[in-house]
N, C-alpha and C positions, 0 to 999 in steps of 0.2 A: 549361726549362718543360715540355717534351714528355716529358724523364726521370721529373722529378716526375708529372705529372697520371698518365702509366704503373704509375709506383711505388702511386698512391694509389689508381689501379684495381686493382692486386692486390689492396691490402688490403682491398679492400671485395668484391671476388670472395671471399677467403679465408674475409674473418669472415661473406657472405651462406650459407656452407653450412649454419654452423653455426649461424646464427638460424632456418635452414630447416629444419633438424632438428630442433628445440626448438621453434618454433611447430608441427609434424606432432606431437612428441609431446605436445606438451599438448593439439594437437585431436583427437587417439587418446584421451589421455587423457577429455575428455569425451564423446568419443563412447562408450566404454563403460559409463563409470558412468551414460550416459543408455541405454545398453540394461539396462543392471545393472537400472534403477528401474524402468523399464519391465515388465520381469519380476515386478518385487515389487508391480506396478500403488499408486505412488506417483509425486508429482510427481517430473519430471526430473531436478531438483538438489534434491532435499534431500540433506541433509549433503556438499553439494560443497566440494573444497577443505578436508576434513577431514582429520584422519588413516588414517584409513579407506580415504577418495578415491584418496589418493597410493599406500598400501599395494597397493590393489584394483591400479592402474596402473602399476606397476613391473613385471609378471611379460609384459604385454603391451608395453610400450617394451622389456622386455630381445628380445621373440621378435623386433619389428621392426628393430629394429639387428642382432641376430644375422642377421635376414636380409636387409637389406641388406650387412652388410657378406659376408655369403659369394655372394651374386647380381650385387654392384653395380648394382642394378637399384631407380631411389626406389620408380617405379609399383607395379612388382612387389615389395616387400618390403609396401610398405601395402596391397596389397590381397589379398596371401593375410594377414596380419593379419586383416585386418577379414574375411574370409574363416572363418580358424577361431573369431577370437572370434562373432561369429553362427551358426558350426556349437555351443561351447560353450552360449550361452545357448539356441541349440533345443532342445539337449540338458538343457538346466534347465527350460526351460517345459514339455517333457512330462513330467521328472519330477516336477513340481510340478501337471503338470494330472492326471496320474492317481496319484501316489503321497505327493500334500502334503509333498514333502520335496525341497532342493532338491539338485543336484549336490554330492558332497562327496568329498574326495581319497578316500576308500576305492571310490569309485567306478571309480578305476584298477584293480581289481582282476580287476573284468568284462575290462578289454582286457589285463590280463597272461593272462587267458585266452581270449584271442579265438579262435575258430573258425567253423566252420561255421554250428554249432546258435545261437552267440551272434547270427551278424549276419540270420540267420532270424527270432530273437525281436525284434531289434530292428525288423526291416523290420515287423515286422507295428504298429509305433507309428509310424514314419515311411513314408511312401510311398514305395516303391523309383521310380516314377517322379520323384520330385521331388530324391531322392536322385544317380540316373545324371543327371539334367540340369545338379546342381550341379558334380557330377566336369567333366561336358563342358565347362560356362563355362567353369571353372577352367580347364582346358586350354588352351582359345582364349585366355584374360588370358595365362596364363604364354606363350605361343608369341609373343601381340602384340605382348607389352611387349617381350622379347628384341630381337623383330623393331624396334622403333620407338623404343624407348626410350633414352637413351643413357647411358654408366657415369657413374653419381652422384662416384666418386673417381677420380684420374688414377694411372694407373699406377704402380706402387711407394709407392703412397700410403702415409705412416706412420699418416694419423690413419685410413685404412683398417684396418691393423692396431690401432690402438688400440683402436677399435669393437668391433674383433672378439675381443681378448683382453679387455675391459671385458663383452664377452656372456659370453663363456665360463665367466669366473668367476660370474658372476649365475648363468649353469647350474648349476655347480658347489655353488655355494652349496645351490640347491635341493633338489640329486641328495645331499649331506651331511646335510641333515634340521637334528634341533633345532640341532647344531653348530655351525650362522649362520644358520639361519631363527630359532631361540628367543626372541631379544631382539627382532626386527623385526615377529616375527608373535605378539606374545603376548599373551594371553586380555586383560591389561591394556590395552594400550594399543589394540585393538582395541574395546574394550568389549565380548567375548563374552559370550552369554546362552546359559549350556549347555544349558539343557533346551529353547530353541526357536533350531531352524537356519535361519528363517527370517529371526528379529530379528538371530540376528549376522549375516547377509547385509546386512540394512538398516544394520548400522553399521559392517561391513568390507567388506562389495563380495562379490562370489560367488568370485572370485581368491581375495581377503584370506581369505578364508573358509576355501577351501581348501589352501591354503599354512597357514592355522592348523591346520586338520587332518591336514596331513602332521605337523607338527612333534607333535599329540598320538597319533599310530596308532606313531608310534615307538616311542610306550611301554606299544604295548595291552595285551601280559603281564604288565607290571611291576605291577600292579596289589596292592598289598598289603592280607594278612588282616589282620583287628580284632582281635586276642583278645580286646576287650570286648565287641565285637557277638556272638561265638562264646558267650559265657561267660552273658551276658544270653538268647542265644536257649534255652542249655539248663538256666537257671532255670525257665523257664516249663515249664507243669505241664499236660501235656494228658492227655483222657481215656484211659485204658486200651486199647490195641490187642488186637483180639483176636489171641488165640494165632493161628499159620499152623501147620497140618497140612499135611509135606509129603504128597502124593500117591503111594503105588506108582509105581514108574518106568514100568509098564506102561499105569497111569491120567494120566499128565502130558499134561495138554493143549496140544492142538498152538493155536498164541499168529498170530495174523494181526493188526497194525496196518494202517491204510489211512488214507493221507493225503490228504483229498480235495483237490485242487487249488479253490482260493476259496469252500467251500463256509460258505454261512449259510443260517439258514431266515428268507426274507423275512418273514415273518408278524409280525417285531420291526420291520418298515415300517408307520409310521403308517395308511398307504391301502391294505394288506394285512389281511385282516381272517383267514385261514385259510390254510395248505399243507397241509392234508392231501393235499387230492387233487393237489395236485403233487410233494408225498412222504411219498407211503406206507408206504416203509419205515422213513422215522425214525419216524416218529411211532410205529410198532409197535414197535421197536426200543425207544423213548421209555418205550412203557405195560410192557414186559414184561423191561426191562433198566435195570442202573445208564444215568443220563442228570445231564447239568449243562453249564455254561456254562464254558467255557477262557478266558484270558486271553492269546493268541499273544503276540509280542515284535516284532509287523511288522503292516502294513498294505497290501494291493493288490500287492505284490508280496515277493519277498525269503523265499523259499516255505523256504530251509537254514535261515533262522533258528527257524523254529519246530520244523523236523525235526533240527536240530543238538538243540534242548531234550529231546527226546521222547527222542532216542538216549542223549543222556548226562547230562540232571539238570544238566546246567550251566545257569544262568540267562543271558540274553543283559546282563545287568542287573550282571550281576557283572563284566562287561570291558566297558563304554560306548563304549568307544574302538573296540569290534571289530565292524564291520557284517556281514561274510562268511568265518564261520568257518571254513568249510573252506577259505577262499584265505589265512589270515591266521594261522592252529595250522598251521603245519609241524612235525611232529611222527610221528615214526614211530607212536609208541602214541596214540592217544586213550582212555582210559576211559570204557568205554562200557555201556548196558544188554545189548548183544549178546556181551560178555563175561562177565556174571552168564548169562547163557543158557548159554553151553557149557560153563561151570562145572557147570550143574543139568543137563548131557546133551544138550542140542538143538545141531541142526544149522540156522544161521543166514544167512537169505537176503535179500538187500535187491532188490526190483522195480521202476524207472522206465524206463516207453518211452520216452525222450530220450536224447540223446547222451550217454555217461556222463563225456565231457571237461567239461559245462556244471555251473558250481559247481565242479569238480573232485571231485564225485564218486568218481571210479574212485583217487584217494588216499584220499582221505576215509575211504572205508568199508574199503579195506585196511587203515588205520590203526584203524575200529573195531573189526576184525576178523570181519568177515562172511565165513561158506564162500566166497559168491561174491555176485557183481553182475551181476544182470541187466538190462541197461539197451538201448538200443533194437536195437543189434546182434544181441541173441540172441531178436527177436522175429521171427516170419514176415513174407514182403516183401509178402506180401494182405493181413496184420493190418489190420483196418478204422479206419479214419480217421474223424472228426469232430471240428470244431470246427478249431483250429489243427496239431494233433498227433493221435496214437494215441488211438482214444475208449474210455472207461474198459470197457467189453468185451474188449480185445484185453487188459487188464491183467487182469479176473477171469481169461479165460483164463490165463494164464500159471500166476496164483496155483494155481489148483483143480487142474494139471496138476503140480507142483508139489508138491503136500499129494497128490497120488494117488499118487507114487513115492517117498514119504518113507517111510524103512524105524525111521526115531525119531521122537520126540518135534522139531516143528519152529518155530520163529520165523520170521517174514516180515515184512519191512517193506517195505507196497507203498506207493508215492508216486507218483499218478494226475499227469495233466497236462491231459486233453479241456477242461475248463472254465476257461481260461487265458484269458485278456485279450489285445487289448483286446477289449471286445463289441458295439460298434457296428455292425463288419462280419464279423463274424465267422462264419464256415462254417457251416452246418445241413443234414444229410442228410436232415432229415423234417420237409419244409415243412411238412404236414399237422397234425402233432402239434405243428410251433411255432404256426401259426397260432389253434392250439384252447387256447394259456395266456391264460387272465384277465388283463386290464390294466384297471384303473380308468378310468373314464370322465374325460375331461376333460387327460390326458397330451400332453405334445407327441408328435410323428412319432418324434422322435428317443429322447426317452426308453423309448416303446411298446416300439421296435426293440434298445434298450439290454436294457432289461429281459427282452424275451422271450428274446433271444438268450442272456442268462446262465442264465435260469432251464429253457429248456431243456436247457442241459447238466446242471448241478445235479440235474435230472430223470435224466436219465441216470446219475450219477453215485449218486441213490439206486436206482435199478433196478439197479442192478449190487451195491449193497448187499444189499437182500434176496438177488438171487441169489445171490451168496459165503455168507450167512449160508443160505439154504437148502440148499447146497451142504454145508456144516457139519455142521447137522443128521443128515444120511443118512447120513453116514458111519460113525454107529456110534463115533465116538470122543472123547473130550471135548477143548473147544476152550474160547479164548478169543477173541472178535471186536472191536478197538475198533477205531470210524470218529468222525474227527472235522475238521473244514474248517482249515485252515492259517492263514488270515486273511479278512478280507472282503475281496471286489474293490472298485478302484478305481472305482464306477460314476459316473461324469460327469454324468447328464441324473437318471437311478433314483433319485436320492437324493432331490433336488431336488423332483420332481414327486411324490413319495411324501409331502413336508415333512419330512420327518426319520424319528429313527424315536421308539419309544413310549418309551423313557425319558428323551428331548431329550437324549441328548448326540451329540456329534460320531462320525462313521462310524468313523474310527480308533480311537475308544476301545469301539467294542463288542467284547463275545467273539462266539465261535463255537461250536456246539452239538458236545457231544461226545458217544456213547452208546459201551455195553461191555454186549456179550450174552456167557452163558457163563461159566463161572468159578465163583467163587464168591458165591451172591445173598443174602448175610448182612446184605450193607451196606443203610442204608439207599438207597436207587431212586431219590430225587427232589432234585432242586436244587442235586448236589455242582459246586457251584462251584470251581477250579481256574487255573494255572499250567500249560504247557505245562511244564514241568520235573517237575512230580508227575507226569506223566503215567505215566514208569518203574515207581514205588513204586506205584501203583494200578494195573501189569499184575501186577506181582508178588504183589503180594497177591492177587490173582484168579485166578493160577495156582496161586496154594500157594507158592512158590516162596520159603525164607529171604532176606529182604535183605540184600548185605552192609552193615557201616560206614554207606559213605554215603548208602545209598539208605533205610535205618531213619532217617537225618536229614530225608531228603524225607519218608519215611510222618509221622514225627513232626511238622515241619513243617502237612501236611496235616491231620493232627488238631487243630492246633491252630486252624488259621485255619475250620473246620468245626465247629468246640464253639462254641456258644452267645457270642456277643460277640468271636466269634474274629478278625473283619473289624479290631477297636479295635487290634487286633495286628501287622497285616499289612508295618509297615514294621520293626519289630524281630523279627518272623521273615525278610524279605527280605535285612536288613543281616545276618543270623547265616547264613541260608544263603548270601548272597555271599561270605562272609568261608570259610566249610565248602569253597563249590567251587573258590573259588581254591587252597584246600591240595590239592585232592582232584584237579584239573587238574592240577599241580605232582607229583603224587606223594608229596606230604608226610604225615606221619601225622595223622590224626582225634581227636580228643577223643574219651573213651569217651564215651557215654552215660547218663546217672544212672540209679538203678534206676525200672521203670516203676512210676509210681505204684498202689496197690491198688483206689482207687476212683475210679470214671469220674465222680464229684463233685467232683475233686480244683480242678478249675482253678471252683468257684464264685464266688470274689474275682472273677473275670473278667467273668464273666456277671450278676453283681453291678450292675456300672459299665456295661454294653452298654447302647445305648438300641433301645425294642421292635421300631423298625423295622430289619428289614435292613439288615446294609450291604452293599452292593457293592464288592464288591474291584475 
């Protein structure tokens, strides 16, 4: 009797582990998908115990069993669990409180390049107090449990090892990509909604989500041309480009870009009614130079994306799959507009006071082939401060010092950084002058402080324009100057209490103002609306400068969506230049170009079919 009732208490020891493990991981299980929802601010369980559900919670039961079976410790394997998954969704609710978009596997790319510069950017969204406190909990759990806890498996345990090679391969699985994620993570059975990351969050979980986006970044090059979209793009018949006179080698203009870090003119804020007198220099810049509205490829942050466009005419639009190009084109060459430059004789310099490790930069631009990179190392250790970093002062210097020792013709690409996010608390060296910016009556505290704090910098940022451009002028030598804002910041409270802004749509989809003093003033001056990829093809033409191949497909491109109903256009030009820059990234040969049409009447079928009002690209 005593044998028995022994014998029957084993097996009820045996099989209580492993009902104890399977009731933890199903209540992990909804412990995440209820912080999943949480994030998405929807009810706790919808879509519980969907496919989704399970999906979402497999990546988390693998890390918990992987660590308990290498700790043998239950407390401690669940609670650094539940530890990182609430470090991940922190890490979603800020990028979703300031960048409308939520965590996604391209995201790893920031921490395959993690340094210095990076966990400075990040502290300034997380509070490093609240950050060192979590370290320290942490600490005292892992020290407790060891201390008080006892081994979950006994000694030589097989089903210890089983655990533990059953994680492994889940690892494995992972670290292979589409190989065995493909059929488990896929668009199908997921119910992915490509064009909003938010909604496939809401039907695969933030996990599911990004585990689908590993298995689709595997194949962010593969991306194949259309030859019909190519062949349709160069039927179409745009107006007549004027001829390009190159300029005497003696007369080539020295070409300065300037990328203002979140630069917009608030004046497109419904409760904003003027900026002039907060900047002066665009608005001058505005009456007396080409001006228009750009369309970046990012929003609040993700500043390479629109400076990847500007460099090389690649559209971010043509690889979907590629959030950060310069972490994601491993490539010794990029094709670039800094390579048409030294082709026409200039000496080509790229300027950001930031660590030139962050984005990986310092490959990036030796891949585009710039003389050199001047990035925050080669600035003075006085250089003045404002805001979070270097204030856009310490960059005009550099520039104008720069353009004073050029013995050619030079290119410059400066990329500012003083007006960088967040704005809330953000640094101001001249209380005085913040205190004295207009805010609309009737704002919250928060907002006031939001607002001032940006548009202060932004102030700065146009004072530093005039200067450069005045700087220009004197020298006696012909130049080209374009300045133009990289995307709109993230602002939180500004938007909100402003009501929107005056064309009602959503902050992500507005452009940002671009102007171009210098060059050539043939064009017409007002309202060229744009792509951050024409950006190239409208320095060149402003220079004088021949395009090659494919940058005559951007000018052409640009003519086209600029003729009269050229807006009815804008996605069979987009699909033909996507289909152009993939050959053109790849190295592959171009389509010639048909002969240019004789008269700038040519595309009236077009304009024919336009309706009177504008359209907004």
């Amino acid at each position: 009797m005593g044998k028995r009732l022994y014998l029957e208490g084993t097996v009820v020891t045996r099989l209580a582990k492993p009902v104890v493990l399977l009731l933890l991981c199903l209540l992990l299980s909804l412990t995440v998908w209820s912080m999943d929802r949480h994030s998405l601010s929807v009810q706790p369980m919808v879509y519980v115990f969907s496919y989704g559900f399970f999906a979402n919670a497999l990546p988390f039961v693998v890390v918990f069993l992987l660590l308990l079976a290498l700790g043998n410790r239950l407390s401690l394997a669940l609670l650094l669990t539940l530890f990182l998954t609430v470090a991940l969704y922190g890490a979603n609710y800020l990028k979703l409180k300031y960048l409308l978009q939520p965590v996604l596997f391209s995201d790893i790319f920031v921490l395959r390049e993690f340094h210095l510069s990076t966990l400075e950017l990040l502290s300034n969204y997380a509070h490093p107090v609240w950050l060192v406190s979590a370290v320290v909990l942490l600490l005292l759990v892992v020290l407790a449990t060891f201390r008080y806890d006892r081994g979950f498996f006994r000694r030589r345990s097989l089903a210890r090892w089983g655990v533990l090679v059953v994680s492994l391969l889940a690892c494995a699985c992972v670290a292979a990509g589409p190989a065995w994620l493909g059929d488990v993570y896929s668009s199908r059975r997921l119910r992915v909604v490509p064009w909003s990351p938010v909604r496939t969050v809401l039907h695969a979980g933030l996990a599911g989500a990004i585990l689908y986006s590993d298995v689709e970044y595997a194949n962010a090059l593969r991306e194949p041309a259309s030859t019909e979209a190519i062949e349709a793009f160069l039927k179409l018949k745009p107006p007549a480009a004027a001829p390009v006179a190159a300029p005497p080698a003696a007369a080539q203009p020295d070409i300065v870009i300037v990328q203002s870090e979140s630069f917009f003119d608030p004046e497109i804020l419904k409760d904003i009614d003027g900026s002039a007198t907060l900047l002066p220099n665009l608005h001058r810049a505005m009456a007396q130079g080409l001006v228009g509205a750009m369309k970046a490829p990012t929003f609040g942050g993700g500043t390479l994306r629109t400076e990847f466009e500007v460099l090389t005419g690649v559209p971010m639009h043509a690889y979907p799959k590629i959030s950060f190009p310069y972490l994601q084109i491993n490539r010794r060459r990029i094709p670039s507009l800094v390579q048409v430059m030294h082709q026409a004789g200039y000496a080509a310099y790229a300027v950001h006071p930031n660590d030139g490790n962050f984005w990986d930069r310092n490959k990036a631009f030796k891949a585009m082939g710039f003389d050199h990179f001047f990035s925050l190392r080669d600035f003075p250790a006085n250089a003045r401060h404002d805001g979070w970093y270097l204030a856009d002062s310490a960059l005009t210097d550099k520039v104008e010092d720069l353009l004073s020792k050029a013995t050619r013709p030079t290119f410059i690409m400066a990329i500012s950084i003083e007006g960088h996010g967040p704005y809330e608390h953000v640094p101001v060296a001249d209380k005085a002058a913040w205190s004295r910016i207009p805010v609309p009556a009737g704002w919250s505290p928060k907002a006031v402080r939001e607002y001032r704090n940006y548009v202060y910098h932004i102030s700065d940022a146009d004072h530093e324009l005039g200067r450069l451009w005045d700087f220009l002028q004197v020298r006696n030598r012909p130049f080209v100057l374009v300045f133009y804002g990289d995307h709109l910041p993230g602002l939180q409270y500004a938007y909100d209490a402003a009501h929107g802004f005056d064309n009602g749509r959503p902050a992500n989809t507005q452009r940002v103002p671009w102007v171009m003093v210098g060059g050539n003033d043939d064009r017409p001056p007002q309202g060229r609306k744009i792509y951050s990829w024409m950006m190239g093809s409208e320095v060149l033409d402003a220079a004088g400068i021949q395009p090659p191949p494919y940058y005559a497909m951007l000018d052409r491109a640009d003519r086209l969506l600029d003729a009269p109903g050229g807006g009815t256009l804008d996605a069979m030009v987009q699909d033909g230049i996507d289909s152009l820059a993939r050959l053109y990234l790849n190295g592959r040969p171009l389509p010639k170009l048909p002969p240019a049409p004789e008269d700038v009447q040519a595309n009236t079928a077009i304009a024919a079919h336009a309706t009177a009002k504008e359209t907004i690209r």
